[in-house]
C-alpha positions as CSV (number, residue, x, y, z in Angstrom):
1,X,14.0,19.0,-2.9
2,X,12.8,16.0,-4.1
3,X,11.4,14.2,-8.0
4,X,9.0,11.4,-8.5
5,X,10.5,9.9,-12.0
6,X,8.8,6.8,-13.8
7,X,11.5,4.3,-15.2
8,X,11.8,0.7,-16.0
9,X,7.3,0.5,-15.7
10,X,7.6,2.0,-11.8
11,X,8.0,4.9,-9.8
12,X,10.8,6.1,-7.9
13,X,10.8,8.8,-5.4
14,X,14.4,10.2,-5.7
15,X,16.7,13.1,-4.4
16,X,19.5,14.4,-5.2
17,X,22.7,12.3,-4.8
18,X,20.6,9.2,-4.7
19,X,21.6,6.0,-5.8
20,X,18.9,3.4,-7.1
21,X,18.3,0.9,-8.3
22,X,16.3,0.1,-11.2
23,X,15.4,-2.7,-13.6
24,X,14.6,-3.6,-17.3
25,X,17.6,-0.4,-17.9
26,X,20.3,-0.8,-20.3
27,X,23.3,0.7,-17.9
28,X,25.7,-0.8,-16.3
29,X,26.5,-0.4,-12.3
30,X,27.5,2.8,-11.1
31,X,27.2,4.2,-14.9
32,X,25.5,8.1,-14.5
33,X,22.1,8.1,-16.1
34,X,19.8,10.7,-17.7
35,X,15.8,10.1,-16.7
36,X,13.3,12.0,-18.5
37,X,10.3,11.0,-17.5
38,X,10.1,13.2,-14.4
39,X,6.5,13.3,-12.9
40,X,6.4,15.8,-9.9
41,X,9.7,17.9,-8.3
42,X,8.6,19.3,-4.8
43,X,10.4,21.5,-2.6
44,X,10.0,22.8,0.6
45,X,8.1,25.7,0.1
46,X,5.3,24.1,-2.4
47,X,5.1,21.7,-5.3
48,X,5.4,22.0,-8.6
49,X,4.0,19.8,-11.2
């Protein structure tokens, strides 16, 4: 399974686990973060939107 999220005015194309890295966010390194803006998940069998 995978998530296209939008962050930071770009795309990221992100699984689970993943570390990345983004900028213009207010975190600091290795701090967990919530994103919201989650534009597509996809899995295996089919897509959802």
């Amino acid at each position: 399974m995978y998530a296209v999220i939008a962050t930071g005015g770009k795309q990221y194309l992100v699984k689970a686990g993943d570390t990345i890295k983004v900028e213009k966010l207010v975190a600091k390194e290795g701090e967990k973060f919530v994103f919201d803006k989650v534009l597509l998940t996809a899995k295996d069998d089919g897509t959802d939107v």
